[in-house]
C-alpha positions in Angstrom: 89.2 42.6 2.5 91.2 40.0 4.5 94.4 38.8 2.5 93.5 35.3 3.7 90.5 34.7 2.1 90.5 34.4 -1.8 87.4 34.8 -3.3 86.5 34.4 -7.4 84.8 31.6 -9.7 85.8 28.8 -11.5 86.6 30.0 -14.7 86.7 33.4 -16.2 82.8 34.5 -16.7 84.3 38.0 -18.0 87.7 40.5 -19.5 90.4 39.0 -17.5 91.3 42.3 -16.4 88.1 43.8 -15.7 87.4 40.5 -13.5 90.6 41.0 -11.5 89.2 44.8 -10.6 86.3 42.8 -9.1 87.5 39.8 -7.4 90.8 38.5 -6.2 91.0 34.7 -7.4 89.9 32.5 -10.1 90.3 28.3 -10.2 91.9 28.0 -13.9 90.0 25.2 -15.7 91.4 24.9 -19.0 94.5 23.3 -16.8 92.4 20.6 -16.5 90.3 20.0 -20.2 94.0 20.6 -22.4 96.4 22.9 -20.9 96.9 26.1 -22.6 100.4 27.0 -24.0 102.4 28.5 -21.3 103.1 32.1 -23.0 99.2 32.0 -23.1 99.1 31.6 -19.0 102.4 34.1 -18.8 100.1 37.0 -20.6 97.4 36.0 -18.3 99.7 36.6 -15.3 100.8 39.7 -16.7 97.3 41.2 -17.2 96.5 41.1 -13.7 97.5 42.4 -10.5 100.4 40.9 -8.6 98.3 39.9 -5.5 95.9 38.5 -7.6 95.8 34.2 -7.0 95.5 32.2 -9.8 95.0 28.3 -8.7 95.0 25.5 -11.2 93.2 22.6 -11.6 95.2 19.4 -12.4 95.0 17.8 -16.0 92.5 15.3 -16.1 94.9 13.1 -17.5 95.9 12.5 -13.6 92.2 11.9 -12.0 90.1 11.1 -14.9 90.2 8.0 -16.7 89.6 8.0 -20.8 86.1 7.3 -20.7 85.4 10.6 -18.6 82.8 12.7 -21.3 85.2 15.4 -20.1 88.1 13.4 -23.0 86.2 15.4 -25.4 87.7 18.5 -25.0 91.1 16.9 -24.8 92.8 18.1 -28.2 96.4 15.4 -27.3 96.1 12.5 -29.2 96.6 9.4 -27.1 97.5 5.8 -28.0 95.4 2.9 -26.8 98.0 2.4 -24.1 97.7 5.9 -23.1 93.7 5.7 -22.8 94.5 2.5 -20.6 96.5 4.1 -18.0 95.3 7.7 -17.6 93.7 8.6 -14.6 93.4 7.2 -11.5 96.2 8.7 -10.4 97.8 5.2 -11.9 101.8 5.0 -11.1 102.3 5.5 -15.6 103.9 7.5 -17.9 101.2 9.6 -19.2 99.5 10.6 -15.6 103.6 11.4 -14.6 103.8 13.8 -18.2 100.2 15.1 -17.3 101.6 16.4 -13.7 104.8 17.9 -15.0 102.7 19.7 -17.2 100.4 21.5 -14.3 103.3 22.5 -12.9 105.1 24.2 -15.5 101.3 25.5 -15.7 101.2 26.2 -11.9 104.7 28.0 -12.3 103.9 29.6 -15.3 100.9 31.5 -13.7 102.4 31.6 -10.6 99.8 29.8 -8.6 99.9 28.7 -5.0 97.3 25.8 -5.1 97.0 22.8 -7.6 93.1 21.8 -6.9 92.9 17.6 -8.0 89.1 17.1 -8.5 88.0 13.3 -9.0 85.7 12.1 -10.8 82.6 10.3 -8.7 83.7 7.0 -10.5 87.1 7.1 -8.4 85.5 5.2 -5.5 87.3 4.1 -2.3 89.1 0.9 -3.4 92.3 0.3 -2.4 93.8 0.0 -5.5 92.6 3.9 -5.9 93.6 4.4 -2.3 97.5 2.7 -3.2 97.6 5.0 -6.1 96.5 8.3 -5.1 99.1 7.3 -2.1 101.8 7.0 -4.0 101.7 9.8 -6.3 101.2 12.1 -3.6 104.4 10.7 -2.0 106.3 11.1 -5.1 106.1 14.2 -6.7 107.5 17.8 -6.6 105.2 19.7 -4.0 107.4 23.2 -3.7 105.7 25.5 -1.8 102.1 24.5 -3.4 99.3 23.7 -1.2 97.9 20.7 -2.7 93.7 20.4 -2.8 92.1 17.0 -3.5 88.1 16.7 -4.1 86.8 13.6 -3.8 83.4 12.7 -5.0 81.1 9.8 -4.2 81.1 7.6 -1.4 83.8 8.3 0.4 84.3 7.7 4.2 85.5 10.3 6.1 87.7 8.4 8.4 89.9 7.7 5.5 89.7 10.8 4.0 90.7 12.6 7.2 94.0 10.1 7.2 94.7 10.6 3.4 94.6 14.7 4.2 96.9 14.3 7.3 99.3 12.2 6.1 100.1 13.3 2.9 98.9 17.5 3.7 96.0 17.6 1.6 92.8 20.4 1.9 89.6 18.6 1.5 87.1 20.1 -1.0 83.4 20.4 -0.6 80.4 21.9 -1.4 79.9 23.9 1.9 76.3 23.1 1.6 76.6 19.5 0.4 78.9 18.1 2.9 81.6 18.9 5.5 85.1 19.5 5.0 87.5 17.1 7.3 90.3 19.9 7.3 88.4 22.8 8.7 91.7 24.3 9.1 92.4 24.7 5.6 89.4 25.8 3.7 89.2 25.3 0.3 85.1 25.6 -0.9 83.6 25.0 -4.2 80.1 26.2 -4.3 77.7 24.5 -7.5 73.9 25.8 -6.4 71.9 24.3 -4.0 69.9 21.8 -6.0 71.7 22.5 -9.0 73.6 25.3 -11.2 70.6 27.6 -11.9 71.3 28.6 -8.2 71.7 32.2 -6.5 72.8 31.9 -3.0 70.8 34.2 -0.5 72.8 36.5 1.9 72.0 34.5 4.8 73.2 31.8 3.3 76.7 34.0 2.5 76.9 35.0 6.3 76.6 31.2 7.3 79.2 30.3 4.6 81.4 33.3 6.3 81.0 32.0 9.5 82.4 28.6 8.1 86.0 30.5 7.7 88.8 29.7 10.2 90.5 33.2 12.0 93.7 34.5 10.5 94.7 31.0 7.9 94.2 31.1 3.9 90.8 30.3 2.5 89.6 29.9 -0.9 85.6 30.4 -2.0 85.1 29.6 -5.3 81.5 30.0 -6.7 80.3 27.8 -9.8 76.4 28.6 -9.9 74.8 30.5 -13.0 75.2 33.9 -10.9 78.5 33.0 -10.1 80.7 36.7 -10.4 77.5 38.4 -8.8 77.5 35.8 -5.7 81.2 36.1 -5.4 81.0 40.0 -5.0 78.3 40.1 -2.8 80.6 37.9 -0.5 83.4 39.5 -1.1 81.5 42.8 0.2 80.4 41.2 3.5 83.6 39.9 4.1 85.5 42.9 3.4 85.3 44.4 7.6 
């Protein structure tokens, strides 16, 4: 298979180790419900391959304010002033904490990509806009390519300049909508009218076809056939 396309799930749907003899990559999700403690993620690392990519999606804590239904899973305990200025990406204490701990998460697994996926409720106003600005200009970047998925009504205009000014890869749907940094692939795929979704293989050569020449790609898959989809397209992409 190409090195530069990474193909896996989101989330482990089987044995860590018996998944890495199948597929290459796998999006990390409990970085983002409570992060795991990190000599959980240092085993993980160790039970796979060294070319196999781990990439980790940010705490909620960062994108998701406290009234997400996703606070459920959160086991921290936070104080009312905590609840108040989580998520959003808000310039606070708490989203600054919440990104030191993906990174020590990102290090700790080795990752190369830190995915930020908003919530649809994160809309285009430019308080948002001043925020997610500012903590993209502000923190530790490394060698980490940085991913951001915005969902709603966004325009693309703006998030075209958001990706080039601050070096972002826009995530899609390939099916839903088009990416603005073609260039720099980064494709989450949730079923065509829903989860309960298997994609056909003509719709796996279009979505190969979607794949710049020679630069790093990631296809994750996130439908109820997810590990099956994933290695049919890792098959046809293989030559």
């Amino acid at each position: 298979m190409k090195s530069d396309v990474k193909i896996g799930t989101c989330g482990f749907r089987t044995n860590k180790t018996e998944y890495a003899q199948l597929l290459s990559s796998v999006e990390v999700q409990q970085t983002f419900y409570q992060p795991p403690q990190i000599a959980t993620l240092e085993r993980w690392r160790e039970a796979v391959p060294p070319e196999f990519e781990f990439t980790v999606k940010a705490w909620q804590l960062i994108t998701h304010e406290a009234k997400s239904p996703t606070y459920k899973r959160l086991k921290k305990k936070l104080s009312e002033t905590e609840r108040e200025e989580a998520g959003r990406f808000q310039p606070t204490a708490i989203v600054k904490e919440a990104w030191e701990t993906t990174l020590v998460c990102a290090k700790a697994l080795r990752a190369k990509t830190i995915l930020f996926q908003c919530p649809a409720s994160f809309k285009p106003y430019q308080e948002n806009i001043s925020n997610l600005e500012q903590f993209f200009s502000g923190i530790e970047r490394k060698e980490f390519n940085f991913v951001w998925e915005p969902r709603g009504d966004w325009d693309e205009n703006i998030v075209k300049r958001i990706c080039e000014e601050y070096n972002l890869w826009h995530v899609v749907d390939p099916f839903a909508a088009q990416t603005v940094t073609p260039e720099k692939c980064y494709y989450r795929l949730h079923g065509r009218g829903g989860w309960r979704y298997e994609y056909e293989a003509d719709e796996l050569e279009d979505l190969a076809a979607l794949l710049p020449k020679n630069k790093l790609s990631y296809i994750f898959f996130n439908n109820i056939r997810m590990t099956e989809d994933a290695v049919k397209f890792q098959e046809m992409v293989k030559n």
